[in-house]
N, C-alpha and C positions, 0 to 999 in steps of 0.2 A: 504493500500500500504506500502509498504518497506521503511524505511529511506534507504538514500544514502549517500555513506562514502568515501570522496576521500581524499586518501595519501600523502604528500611528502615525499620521505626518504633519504635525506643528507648521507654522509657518510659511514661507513663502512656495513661490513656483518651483522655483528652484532646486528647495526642497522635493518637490513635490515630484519631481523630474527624479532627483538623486534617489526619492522612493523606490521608482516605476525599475532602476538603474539595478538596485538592489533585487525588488523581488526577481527580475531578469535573468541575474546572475546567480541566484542561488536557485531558480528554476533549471535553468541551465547544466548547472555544476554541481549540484546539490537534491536534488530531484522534489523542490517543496511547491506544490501550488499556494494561491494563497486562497483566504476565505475571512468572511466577515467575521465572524466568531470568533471572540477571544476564547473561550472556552475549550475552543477543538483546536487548538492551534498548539503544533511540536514546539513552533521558535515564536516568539511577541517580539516585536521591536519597534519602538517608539523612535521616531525621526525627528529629535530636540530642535528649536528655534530660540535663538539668544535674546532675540528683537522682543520678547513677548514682554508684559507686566510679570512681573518678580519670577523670571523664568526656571530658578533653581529651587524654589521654594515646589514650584507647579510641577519641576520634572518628579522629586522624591516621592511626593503626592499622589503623581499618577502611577512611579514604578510599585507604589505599594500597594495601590489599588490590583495593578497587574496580578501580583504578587500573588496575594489574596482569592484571586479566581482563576489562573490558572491551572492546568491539569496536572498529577502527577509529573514529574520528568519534564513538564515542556522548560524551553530555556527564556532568557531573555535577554533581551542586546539593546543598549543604548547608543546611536548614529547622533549622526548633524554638529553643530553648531555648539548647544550647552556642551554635547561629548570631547568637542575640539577643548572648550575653558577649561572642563574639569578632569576629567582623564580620570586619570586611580582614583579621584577623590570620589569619584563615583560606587567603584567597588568597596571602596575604606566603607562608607555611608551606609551601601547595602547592599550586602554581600551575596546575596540571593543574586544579583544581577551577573549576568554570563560573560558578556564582552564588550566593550566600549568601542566603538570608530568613528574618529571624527571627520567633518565633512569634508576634508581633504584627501580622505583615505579610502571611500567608498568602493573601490576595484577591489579594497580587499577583502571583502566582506567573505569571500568562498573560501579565505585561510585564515578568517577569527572565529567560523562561526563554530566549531569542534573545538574550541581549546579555549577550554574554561580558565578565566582570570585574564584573557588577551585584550591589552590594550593598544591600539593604534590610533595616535591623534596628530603626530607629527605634521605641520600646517608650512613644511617642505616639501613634503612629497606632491612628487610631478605626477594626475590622472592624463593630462591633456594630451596625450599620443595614445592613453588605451582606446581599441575599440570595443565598447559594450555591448552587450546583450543585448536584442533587440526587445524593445519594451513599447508598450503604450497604454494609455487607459482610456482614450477617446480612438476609436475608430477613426473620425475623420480629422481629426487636429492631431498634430504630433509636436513638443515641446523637445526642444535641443540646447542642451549648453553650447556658446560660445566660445568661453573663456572661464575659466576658472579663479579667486580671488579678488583680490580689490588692493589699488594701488593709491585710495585716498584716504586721508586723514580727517575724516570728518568727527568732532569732537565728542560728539553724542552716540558714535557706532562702533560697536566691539567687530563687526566682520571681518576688519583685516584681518584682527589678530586671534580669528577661527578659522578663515577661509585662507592665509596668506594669501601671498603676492601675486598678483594678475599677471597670469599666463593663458595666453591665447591658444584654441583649439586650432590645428591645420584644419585651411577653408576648404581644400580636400575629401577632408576627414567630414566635416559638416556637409556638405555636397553630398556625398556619398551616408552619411546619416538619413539628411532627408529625401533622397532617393527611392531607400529601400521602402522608406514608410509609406512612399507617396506608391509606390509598387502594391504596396498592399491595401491601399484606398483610400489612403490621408489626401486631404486637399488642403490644410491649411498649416501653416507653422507657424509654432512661438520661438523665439532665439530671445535665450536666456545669460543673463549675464549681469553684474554689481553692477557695471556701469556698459552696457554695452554698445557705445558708440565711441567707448577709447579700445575697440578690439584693435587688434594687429598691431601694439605697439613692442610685444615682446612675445615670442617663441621659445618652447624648448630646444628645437633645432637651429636657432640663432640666423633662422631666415631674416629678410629683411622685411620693413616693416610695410603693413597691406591696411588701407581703409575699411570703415564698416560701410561707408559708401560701397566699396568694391566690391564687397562679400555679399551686400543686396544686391547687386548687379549680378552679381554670379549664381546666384541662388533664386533669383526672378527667371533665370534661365531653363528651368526643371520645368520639363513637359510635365504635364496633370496637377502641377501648383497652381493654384487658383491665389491663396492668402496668405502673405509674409505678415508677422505681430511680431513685437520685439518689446521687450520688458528689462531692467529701465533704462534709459539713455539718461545724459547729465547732462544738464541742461548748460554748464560750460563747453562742450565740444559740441553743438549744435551750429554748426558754421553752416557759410551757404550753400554748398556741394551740399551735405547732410539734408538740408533744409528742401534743397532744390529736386534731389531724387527720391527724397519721400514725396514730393506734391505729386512729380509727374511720374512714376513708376505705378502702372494702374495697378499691378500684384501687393502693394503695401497697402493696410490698411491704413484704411482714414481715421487712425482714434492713434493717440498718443499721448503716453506718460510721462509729463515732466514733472519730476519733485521739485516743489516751489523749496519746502522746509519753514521760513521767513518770508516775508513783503521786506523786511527790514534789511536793510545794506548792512548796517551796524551790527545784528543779530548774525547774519549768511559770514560776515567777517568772523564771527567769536565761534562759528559752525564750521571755519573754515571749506567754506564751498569753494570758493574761487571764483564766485560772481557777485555780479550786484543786480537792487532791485531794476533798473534801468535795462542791463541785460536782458533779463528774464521777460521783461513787456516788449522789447525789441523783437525778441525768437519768436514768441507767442503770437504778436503782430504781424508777423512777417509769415509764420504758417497759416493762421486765421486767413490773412489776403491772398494767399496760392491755393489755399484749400478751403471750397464756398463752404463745404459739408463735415468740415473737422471737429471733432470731440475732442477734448483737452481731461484727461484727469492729470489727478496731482498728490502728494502726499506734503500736509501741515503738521508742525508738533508748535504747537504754543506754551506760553509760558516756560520758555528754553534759560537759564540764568542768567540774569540780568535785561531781560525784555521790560522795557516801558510800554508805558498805556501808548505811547509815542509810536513806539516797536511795532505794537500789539494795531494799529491805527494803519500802517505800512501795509500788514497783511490783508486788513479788511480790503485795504485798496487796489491788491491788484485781484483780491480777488472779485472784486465788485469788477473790472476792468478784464483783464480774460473770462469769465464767464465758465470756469469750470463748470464739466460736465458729472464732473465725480470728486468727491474729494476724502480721503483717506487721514482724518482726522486724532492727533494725536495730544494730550495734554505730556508735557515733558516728565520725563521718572530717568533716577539717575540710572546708570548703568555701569556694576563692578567693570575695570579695566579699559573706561575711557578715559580722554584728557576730560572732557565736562567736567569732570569730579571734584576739578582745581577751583572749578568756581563755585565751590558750596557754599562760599560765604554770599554769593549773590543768586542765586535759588529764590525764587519766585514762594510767596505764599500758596498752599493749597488752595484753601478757599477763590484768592482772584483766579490762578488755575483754571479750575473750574466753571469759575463767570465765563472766563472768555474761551475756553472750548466750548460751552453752550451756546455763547453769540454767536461764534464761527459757524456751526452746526445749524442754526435759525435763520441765520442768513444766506446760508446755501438751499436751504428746504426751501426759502421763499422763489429764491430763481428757479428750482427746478416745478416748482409749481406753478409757477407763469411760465417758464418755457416747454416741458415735456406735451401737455396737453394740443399746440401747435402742431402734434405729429398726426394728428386727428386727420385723416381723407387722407394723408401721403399713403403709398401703394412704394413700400421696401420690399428688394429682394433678402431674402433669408437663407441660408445655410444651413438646413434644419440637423439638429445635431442628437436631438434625445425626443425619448418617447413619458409624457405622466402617465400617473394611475389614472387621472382623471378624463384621459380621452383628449389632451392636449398631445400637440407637439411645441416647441424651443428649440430656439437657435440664435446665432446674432448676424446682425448685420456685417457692411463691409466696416462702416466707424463704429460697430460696438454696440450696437443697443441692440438689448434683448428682448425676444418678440415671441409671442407665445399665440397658438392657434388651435382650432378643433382639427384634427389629422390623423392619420393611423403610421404603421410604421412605414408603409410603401413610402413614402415622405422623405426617410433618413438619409441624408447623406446626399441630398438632393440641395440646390439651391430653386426657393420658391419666391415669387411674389404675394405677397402679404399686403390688404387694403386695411391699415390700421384703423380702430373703430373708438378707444378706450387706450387711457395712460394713466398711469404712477409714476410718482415719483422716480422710479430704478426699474423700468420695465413698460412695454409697449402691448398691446392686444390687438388681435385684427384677425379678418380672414383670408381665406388661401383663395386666391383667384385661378383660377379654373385655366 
């Protein structure tokens, strides 16, 4: 009989990729399917995320929950991120737990997962020449690393020093990723990466250095690719080449993440972004006017240390001024083994906190309130990608909005026209035209 291998996966896409990477490889090489059941499962392994609210407190929390409901013999394995910060401290803590690997080490999961006490967190080790297991969890969308690490200093984010230093994947290698998937009947990709529109700035193989412009160009080139998505770009390497072949490369989606972080020049300074508020409404303006139909999300953390009502008045304004479509709102908490930490003595009160994450959050509900309902009569083509209980079908569009219809499954994997009828605030309704 089959081992059985049930997941948890914390946080980002990313993650969420390095999951797919995981169950693949021990599919592969190990012989485990997986399955929803904690319960029937030989191996548990929880896919840690650093990024979360008090993320070490939440991981022991959850291993002991594991713990607790597991079957005789099954094992358990702590991945990702918190596994990169804490390493043995994990096992010291709770000893019940099998193997630690952190998210830099993910290839090796097929030689920790048999040897009890294995730790692997080393945030040197090069994955970016392995080729993985073929994985996916979405039929028609297939997610791919780009690059592995992060090569900024931003004062509020423990990733570097989980993920080290940004090494880019051969565009080879990514070609031939999405290839095979697109063989198997993916039509759209995500290309994943910290930052990735600073890809090709360094190789294992000491190649010379390649644009993320170029790698879109090369990768727009895959017969039966319909949708290039890419998660997140930095909104400091958003030049005009960037700028210019996302407008006019039909295969790129029209929806794009830029993390604002700050409105505040002063704040983005102390955040160490490398930009300013000025910047950021220049890109923003400049893809707004190339692209009549673009979607803008973004990620906010307020009340970052030392943020004034002044600061706090920045952010309102740009976001009153590009019009986010989405916004991924965060009130600031500190996090062991960043620089922020230097500035506890200028740490924001909880309470104000508070206020103005609620403001930010009210004043985006009101825009998308007067503007989602606009969508009312528009007739979008859809990607229909899942089937409900309810006798719906969902999918998203080409900029991202998610559109929900009466359909069966003949539908999947299809792109339809959709005459929307009904809107929410995070979601569209309409019917399938014939």
């Amino acid at each position: 009989m089959s081992k059985k291998l049930f997941i948890q996966t914390l946080g980002c896409q990313m993650n969420d990729t390095d999951s797919q990477h995981i169950q693949a490889e021990l599919e592969k090489h190990k012989g485990y399917i997986k399955t929803d059941k904690l319960e029937d499962a030989d191996l548990i392994i929880i896919n840690t995320c650093s990024v979360r609210e008090k993320p070490v407190q939440k991981l022991f929390s959850e291993i002991g929950q594991f713990n607790k409901k597991k079957k005789n013999g099954a094992k358990i394995g702590v991945c990702g991120c918190t596994a990169s910060h804490l390493g043995q401290d994990i096992i010291k803590r709770a000893p019940y737990v099998d193997f630690v690997l952190g998210a830099r080490n993910i290839s090796k999961i097929k030689d920790v997962v048999d040897i009890k006490g294995s730790v692997e967190v080393a945030i040197t080790n090069d994955d970016s020449q392995y080729e993985f297991a073929t994985a996916t969890s979405n039929q028609y969308r297939t997610s791919v690393n780009i690059s592995v690490g992060c090569d900024k200093e931003c004062t509020y984010c423990i990733v570097p020093s989980t993920r080290g230093e940004e090494i880019s994947i051969p565009p080879e290698m990514i070609v031939s990723q999405i290839q095979k998937a697109v063989d198997q009947g993916a039509v759209e990709v995500m290309l994943l990466g910290q930052n990735v529109n600073s890809y090709g700035r360094r190789f294992s193989d000491k190649r010379g250095k390649y644009s993320f412009t170029k790698l879109l160009q090369d990768i727009s080139k895959i017969d039966g690719l319909k949708r290039i998505r890419f998660t997140s770009p930095h909104p400091l390497h958003m030049d005009d080449e960037f700028i210019e072949e996302f407008a006019k490369n039909e295969k790129i989606s029209k929806c794009i993440h830029m993390p604002l972080q700050s409105g505040s020049t002063t704040i983005l300074k102390a955040m160490r972004r490398g930009y300013t508020k000025e910047w950021f409404l220049n890109r923003a303006t400049k893809l707004r006017n190339l692209v009549p139909n673009l979607r803008i999300t973004t990620d906010i953390i307020v009340a970052f240390p030392g943020e004034t009502h002044e600061d706090f008045l920045d952010t309102l304004d740009v976001v009153n001024q590009v019009k986010f479509d989405q916004i991924f709102n965060f009130k600031y908490s500190a996090r062991p083994g960043t620089k922020a930490l230097e500035f506890k003595d200028k740490e924001i009160d909880d309470e104000i906190g508070s206020l103005r994450l609620t403001q930010l959050i009210e004043l985006h509900k009101r825009y998308l309130e007067d503007s989602m309902p606009s969508m009312i009569g528009q007739t979008l083509n859809v990607l229909v990608e899942s089937l409900k209980p309810n006798g719906e079908v969902t999918g998203y569009t080409d900029n991202y909005y998610q559109v929900f219809a009466k359909g069966s499954d003949e539908l999947l994997g299809k792109f339809v026209d959709i005459k929307i009828t009904s809107a929410t605030r995070t979601s569209l309704k309409g019917e399938v035209i014939a």
